[in-house]
DRENDO-1510 file (C-alpha; in Angstrom, 1 decimal, always signed):
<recs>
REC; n; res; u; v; w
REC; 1; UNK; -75.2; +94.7; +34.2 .
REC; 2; UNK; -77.4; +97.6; +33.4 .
REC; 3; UNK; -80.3; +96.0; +32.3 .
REC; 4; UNK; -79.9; +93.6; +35.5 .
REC; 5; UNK; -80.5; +96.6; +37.2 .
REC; 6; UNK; -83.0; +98.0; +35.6 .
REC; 7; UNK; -84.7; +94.4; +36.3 .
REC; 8; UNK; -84.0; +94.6; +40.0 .
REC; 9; UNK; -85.1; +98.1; +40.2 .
REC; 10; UNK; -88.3; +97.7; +38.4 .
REC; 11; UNK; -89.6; +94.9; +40.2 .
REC; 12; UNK; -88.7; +96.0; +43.5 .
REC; 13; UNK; -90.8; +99.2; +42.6 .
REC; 14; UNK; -93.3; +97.3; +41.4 .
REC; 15; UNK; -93.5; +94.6; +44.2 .
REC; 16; UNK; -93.5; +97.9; +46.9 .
REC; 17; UNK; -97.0; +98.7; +45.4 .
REC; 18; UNK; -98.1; +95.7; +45.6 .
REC; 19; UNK; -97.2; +95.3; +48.9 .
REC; 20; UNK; -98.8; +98.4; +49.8 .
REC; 21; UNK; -102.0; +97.4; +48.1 .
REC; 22; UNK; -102.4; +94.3; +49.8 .
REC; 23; UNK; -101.1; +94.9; +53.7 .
REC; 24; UNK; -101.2; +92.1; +55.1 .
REC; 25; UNK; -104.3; +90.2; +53.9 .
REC; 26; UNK; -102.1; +87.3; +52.4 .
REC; 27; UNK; -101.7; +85.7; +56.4 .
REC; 28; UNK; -105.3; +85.3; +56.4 .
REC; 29; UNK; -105.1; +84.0; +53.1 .
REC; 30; UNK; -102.7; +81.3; +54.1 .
REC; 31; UNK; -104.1; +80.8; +57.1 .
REC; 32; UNK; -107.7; +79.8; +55.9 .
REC; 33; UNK; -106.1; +77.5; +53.0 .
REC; 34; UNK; -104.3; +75.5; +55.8 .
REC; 35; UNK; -107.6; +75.2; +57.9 .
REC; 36; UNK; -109.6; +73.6; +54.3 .
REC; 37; UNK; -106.4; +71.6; +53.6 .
REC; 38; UNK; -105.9; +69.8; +56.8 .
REC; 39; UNK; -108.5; +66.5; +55.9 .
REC; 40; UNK; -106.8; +63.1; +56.6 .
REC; 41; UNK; -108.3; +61.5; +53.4 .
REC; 42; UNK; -107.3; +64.6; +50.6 .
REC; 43; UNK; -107.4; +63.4; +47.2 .
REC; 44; UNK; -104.1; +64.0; +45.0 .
REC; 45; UNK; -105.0; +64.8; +41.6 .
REC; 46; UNK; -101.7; +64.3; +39.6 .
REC; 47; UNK; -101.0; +64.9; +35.4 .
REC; 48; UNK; -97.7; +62.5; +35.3 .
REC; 49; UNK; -99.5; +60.6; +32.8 .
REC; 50; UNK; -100.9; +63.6; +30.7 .
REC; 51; UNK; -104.6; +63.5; +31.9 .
REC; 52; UNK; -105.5; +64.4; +35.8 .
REC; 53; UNK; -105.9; +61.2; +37.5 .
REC; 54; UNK; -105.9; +60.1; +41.3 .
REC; 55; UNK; -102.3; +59.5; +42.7 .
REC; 56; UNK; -103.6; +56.3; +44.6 .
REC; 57; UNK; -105.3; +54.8; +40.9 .
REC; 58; UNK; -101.5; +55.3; +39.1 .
REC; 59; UNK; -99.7; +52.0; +38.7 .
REC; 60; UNK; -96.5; +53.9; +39.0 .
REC; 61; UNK; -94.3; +55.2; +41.8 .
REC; 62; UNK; -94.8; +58.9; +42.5 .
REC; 63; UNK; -93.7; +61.0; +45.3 .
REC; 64; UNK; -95.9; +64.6; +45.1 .
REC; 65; UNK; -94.5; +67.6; +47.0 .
REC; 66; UNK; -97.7; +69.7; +47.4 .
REC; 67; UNK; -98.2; +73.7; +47.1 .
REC; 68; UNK; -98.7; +73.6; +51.2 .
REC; 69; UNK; -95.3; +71.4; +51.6 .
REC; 70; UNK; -93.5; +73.7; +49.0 .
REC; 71; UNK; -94.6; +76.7; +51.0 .
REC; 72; UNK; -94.4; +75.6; +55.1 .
REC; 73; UNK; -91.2; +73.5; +54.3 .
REC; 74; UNK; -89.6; +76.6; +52.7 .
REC; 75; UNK; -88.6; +74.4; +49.6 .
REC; 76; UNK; -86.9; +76.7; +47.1 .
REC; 77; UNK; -84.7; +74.6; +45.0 .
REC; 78; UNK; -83.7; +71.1; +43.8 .
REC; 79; UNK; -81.2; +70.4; +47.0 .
REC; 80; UNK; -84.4; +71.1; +48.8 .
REC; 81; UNK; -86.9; +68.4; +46.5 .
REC; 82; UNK; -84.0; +65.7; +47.1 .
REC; 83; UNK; -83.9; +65.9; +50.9 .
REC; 84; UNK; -87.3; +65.5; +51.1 .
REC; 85; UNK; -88.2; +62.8; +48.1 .
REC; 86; UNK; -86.8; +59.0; +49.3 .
REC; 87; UNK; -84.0; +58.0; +46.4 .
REC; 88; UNK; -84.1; +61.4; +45.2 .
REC; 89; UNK; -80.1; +62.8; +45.2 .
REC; 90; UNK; -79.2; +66.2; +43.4 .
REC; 91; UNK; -75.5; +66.5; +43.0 .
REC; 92; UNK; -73.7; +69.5; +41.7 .
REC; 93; UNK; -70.0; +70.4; +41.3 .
REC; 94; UNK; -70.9; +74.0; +41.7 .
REC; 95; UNK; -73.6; +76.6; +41.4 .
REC; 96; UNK; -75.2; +75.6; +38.1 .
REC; 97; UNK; -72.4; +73.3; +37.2 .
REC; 98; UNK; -73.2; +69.9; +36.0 .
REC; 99; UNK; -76.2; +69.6; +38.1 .
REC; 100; UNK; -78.3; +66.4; +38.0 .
REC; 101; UNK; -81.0; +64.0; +39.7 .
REC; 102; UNK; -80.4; +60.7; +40.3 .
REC; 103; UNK; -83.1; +58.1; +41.4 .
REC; 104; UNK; -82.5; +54.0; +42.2 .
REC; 105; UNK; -79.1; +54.3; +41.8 .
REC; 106; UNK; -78.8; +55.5; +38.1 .
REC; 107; UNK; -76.5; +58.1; +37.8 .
REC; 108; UNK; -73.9; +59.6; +35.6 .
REC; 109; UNK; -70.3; +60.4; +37.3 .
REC; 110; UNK; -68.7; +61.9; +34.0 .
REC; 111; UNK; -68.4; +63.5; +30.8 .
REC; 112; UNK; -72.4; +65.0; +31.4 .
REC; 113; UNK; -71.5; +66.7; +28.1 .
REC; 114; UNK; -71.3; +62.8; +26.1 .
REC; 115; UNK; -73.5; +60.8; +28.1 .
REC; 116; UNK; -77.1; +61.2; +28.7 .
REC; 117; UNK; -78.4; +62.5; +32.2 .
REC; 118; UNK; -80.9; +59.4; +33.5 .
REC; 119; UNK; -83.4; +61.9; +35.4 .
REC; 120; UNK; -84.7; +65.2; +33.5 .
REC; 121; UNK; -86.7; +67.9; +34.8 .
REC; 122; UNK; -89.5; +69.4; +33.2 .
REC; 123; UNK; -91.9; +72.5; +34.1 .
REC; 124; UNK; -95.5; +72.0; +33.7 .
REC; 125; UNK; -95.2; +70.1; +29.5 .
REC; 126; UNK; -91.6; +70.9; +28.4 .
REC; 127; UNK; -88.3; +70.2; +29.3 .
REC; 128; UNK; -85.9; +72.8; +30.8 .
REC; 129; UNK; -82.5; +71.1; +31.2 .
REC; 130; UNK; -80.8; +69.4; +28.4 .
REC; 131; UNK; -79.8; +66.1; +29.4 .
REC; 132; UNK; -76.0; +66.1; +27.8 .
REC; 133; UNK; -74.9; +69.8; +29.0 .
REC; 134; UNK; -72.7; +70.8; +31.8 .
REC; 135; UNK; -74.7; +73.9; +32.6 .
REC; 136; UNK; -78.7; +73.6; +33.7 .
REC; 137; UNK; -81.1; +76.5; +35.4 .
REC; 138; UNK; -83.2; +75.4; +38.1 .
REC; 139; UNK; -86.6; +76.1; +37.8 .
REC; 140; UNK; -88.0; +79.2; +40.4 .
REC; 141; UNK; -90.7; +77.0; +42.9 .
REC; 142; UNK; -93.0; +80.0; +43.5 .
REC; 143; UNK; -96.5; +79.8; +42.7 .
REC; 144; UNK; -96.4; +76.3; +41.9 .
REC; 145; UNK; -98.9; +73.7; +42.6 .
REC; 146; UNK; -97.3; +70.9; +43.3 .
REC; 147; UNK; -93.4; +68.9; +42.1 .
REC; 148; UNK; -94.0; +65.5; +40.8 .
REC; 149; UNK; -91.3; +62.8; +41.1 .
REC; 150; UNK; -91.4; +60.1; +38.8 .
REC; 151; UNK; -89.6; +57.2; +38.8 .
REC; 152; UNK; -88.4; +55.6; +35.4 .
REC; 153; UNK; -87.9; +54.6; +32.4 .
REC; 154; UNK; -90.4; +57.1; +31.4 .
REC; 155; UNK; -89.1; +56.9; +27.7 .
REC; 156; UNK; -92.9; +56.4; +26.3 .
REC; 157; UNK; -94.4; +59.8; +27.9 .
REC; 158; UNK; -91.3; +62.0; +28.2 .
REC; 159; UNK; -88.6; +60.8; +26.1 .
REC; 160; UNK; -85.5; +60.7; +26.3 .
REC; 161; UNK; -83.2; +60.9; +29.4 .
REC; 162; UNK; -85.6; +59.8; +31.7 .
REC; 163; UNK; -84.4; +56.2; +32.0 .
REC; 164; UNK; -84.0; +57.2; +35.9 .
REC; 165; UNK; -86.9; +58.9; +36.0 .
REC; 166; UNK; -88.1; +63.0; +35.7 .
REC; 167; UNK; -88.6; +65.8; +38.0 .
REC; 168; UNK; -91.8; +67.7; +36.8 .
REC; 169; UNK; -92.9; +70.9; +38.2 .
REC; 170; UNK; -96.2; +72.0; +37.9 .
REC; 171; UNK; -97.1; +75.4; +38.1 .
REC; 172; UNK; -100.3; +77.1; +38.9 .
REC; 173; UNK; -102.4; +78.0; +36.0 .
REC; 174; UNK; -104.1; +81.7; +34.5 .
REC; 175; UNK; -107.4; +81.6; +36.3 .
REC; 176; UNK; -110.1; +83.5; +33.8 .
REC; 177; UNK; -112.4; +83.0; +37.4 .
REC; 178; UNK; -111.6; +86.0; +39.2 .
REC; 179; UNK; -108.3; +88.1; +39.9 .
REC; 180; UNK; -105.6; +87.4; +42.6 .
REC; 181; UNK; -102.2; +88.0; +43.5 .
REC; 182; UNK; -99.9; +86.9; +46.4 .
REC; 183; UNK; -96.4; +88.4; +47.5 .
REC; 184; UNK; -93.5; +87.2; +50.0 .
REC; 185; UNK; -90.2; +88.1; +51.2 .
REC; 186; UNK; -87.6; +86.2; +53.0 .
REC; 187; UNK; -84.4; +88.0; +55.1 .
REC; 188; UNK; -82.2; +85.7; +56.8 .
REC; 189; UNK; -78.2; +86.5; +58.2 .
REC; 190; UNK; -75.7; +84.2; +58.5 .
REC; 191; UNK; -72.8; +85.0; +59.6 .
REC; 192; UNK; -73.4; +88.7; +59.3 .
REC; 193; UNK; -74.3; +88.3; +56.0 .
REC; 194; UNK; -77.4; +89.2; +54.6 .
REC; 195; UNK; -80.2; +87.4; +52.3 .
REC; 196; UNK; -82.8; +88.4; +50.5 .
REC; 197; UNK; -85.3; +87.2; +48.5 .
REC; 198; UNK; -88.8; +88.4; +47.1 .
REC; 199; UNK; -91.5; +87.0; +45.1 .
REC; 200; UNK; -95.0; +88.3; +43.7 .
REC; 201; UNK; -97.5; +87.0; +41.5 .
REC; 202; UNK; -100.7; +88.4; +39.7 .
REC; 203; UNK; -103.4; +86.7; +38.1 .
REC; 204; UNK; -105.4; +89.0; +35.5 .
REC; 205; UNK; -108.6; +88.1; +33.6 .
REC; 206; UNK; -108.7; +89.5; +30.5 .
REC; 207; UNK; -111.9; +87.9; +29.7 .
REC; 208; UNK; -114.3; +85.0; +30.8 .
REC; 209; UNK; -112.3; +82.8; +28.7 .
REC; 210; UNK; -109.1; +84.2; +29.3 .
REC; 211; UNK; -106.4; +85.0; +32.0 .
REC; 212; UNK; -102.9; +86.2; +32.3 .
REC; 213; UNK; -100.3; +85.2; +35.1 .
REC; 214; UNK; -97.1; +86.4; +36.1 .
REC; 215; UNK; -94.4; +85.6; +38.7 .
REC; 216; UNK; -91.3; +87.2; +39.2 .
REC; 217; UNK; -88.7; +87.1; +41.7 .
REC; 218; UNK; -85.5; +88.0; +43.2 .
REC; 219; UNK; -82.1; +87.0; +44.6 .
REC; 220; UNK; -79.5; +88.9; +46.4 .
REC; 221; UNK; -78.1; +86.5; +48.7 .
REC; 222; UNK; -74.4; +88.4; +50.5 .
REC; 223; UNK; -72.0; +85.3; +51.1 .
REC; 224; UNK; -70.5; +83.6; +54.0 .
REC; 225; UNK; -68.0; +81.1; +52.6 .
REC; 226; UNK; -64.6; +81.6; +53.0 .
REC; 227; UNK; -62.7; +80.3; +49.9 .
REC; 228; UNK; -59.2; +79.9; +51.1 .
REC; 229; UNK; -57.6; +78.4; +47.7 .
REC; 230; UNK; -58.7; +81.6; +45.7 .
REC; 231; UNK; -58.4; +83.9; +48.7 .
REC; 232; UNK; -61.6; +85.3; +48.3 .
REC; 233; UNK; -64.0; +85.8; +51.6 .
REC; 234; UNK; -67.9; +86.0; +51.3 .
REC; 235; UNK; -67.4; +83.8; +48.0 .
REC; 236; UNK; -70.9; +82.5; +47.3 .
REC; 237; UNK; -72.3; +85.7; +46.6 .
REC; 238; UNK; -75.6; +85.4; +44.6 .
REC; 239; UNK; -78.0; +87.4; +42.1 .
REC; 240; UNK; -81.1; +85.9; +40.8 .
REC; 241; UNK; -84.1; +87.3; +38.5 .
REC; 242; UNK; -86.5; +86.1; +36.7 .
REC; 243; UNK; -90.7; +86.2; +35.2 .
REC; 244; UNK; -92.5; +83.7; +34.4 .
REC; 245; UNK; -95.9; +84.3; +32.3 .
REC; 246; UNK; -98.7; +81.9; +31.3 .
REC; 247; UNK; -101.6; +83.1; +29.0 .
REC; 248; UNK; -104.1; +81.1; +29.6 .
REC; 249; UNK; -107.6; +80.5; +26.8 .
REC; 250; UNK; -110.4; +78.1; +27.6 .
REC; 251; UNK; -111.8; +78.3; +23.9 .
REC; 252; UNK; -114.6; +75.3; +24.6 .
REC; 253; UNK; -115.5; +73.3; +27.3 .
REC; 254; UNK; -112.9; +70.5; +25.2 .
REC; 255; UNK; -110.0; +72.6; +24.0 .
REC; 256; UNK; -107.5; +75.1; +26.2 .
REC; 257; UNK; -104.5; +76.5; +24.9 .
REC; 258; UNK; -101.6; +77.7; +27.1 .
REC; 259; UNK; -99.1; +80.0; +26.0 .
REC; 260; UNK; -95.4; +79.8; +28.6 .
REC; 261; UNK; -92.7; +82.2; +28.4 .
REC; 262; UNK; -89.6; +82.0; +31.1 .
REC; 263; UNK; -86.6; +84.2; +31.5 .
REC; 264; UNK; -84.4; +83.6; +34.4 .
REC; 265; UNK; -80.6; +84.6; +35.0 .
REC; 266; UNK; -78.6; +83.6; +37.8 .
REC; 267; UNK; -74.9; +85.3; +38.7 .
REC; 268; UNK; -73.3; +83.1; +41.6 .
REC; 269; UNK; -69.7; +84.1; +43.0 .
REC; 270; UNK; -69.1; +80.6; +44.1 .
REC; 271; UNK; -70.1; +77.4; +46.1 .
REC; 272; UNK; -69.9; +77.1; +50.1 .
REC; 273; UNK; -68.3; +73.6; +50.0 .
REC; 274; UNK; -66.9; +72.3; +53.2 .
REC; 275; UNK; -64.7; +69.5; +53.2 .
REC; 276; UNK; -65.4; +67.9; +57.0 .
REC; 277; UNK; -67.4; +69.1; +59.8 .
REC; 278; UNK; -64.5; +70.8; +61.4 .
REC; 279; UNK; -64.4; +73.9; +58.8 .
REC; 280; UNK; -68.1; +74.7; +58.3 .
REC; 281; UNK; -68.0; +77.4; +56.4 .
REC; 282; UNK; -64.4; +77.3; +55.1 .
REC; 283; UNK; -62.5; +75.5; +52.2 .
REC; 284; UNK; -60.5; +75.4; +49.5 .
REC; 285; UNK; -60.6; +75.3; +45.7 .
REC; 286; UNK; -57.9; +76.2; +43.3 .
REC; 287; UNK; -61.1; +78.0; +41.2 .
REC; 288; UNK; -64.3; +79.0; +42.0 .
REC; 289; UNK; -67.0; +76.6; +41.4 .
REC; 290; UNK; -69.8; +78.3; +40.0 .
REC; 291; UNK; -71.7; +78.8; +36.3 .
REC; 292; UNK; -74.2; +81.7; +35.3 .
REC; 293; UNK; -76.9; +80.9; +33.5 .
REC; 294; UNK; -79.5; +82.6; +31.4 .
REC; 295; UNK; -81.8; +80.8; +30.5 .
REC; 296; UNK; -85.2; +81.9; +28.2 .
REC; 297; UNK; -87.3; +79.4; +26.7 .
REC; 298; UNK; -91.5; +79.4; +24.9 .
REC; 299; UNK; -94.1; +76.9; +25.1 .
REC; 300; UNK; -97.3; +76.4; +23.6 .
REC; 301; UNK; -99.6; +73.5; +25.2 .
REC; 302; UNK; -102.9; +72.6; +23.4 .
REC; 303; UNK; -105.5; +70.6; +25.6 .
REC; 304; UNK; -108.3; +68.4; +23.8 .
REC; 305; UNK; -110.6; +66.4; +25.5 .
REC; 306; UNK; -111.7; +63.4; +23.6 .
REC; 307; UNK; -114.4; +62.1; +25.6 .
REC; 308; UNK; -112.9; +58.8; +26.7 .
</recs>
């Protein structure tokens, strides 16, 4: 617990200065991004099949939630992608616990530990969930480009547990081009009880060639569930952290080499899980539903263009 807070502490400090540094210039920001983005006929350039292509020229079903939708919609997890991708369902049996996709109909309703999850989720070129465990992180969506939904089998690009499909999201990449950041908060009460949740990125050129990105953010959400069958009131308590960094090298105009490293822990108290429409916001569980995770994981992605 006291390097969580050493965490907490050093990125609140460190996203106060940034704040200060940058007022308020990100509205404008956002606001001149929306005015560019707004064209009827915008072309989606998608890497589902491991080379950027137009979404309309893919002869495969795709649903794209873009950087804009991400951001306007206030889409921050994978409940979030589901409600808003058609056959997309995310189901869960508590915070962290046995959490899956399922798309057309595949699903798995036991035993996630013996049997192969049908729909995996990937960031950017490597998988982060492990498609026989009972316990998955959920990728962070800030400072991502766009989530690509693909429906399966993808067995020949991705693998296995993808006969459903895969969830892929694609972050934004170290820009050598020029440096940039971006910050944003979020406060919301429900209930009397408070959430909080901050996020900052930077972008750092370290050479013509060469960049370095990182994102961090972080979780303290107070509860408002009342867990009746372990006696416990403001149950789903949360605490989330995590970076994310990308080194980024554009050796040649036909090779780039990527270098990923993610850290993220999550420390939920419990899941708000009503039972009927009646007791929003009460219910009862003879244990609390919930799993932490920690989850750190490396990634090298070398890019070659062959000239065909």
């Amino acid at each position: 617990m006291k390097s969580c807070a050493l965490f907490r502490d050093a990125f609140v400090r460190a996203f106060a200065g940034l704040m200060l540094v940058a007022g308020l210039s990100s509205v404008s920001a956002v606001a001149e991004e929306s005015d560019s983005s707004s064209g009827a006929n915008e072309e989606i350039i998608v890497t589902a099949t491991k080379r950027s292509e137009n979404l309309k020229e893919i002869p495969m079903t795709i649903s794209v939630l873009g950087q804009d939708d991400i951001e306007v919609q206030g889409i921050n997890d994978a409940q979030d992608i589901a409600r808003r991708v058609p056959g997309l369902i995310h189901s869960q049996a508590g915070k962290n616990l046995t959490p899956h996709f399922s798309l057309r109909g595949i699903a798995v309703s036991s035993n996630p530990e013996l049997v192969n999850t049908p729909v995996s989720t990937y960031l950017d070129d490597f998988p982060i969930t492990s498609s026989n465990s009972s316990t998955n992180p959920e990728p962070n969506l800030y400072d991502v480009q766009r989530v690509e939904v693909l429906k399966g089998p993808q067995g020949t690009l991705y693998g296995s547990g993808t006969l459903g499909g895969i969830v892929r999201v694609v972050t934004n990449k170290a820009d050598p081009s020029g440096f940039d950041y971006s910050i944003s908060s979020d406060f919301g009460s429900t209930s009397g009880s408070l959430r909080q949740r901050y996020n900052a990125m930077v972008n750092i050129p370290l050479s013509d060639s060469a960049a370095l990105r990182l994102v961090g953010f972080y979780r303290d959400e107070e509860g408002w569930f009342e867990n009746t069958g372990t006696g416990q009131e403001d149950a789903d308590q949360l605490d989330e952290h995590g970076i994310r960094a990308s080194l980024r090298w554009l050796v040649n105009d036909e090779l780039t080499t990527t270098f990923n490293a993610v850290y993220q822990k999550s420390e939920p108290e419990d899941l708000a899980l009503s039972f009927s429409p009646d007791n929003i916001g009460e219910g009862a569980t003879f244990k609390p539903q919930f799993s932490n995770t920690e989850f750190t994981a490396y990634n090298v992605t070398v890019e070659y263009d062959l000239g065909f």
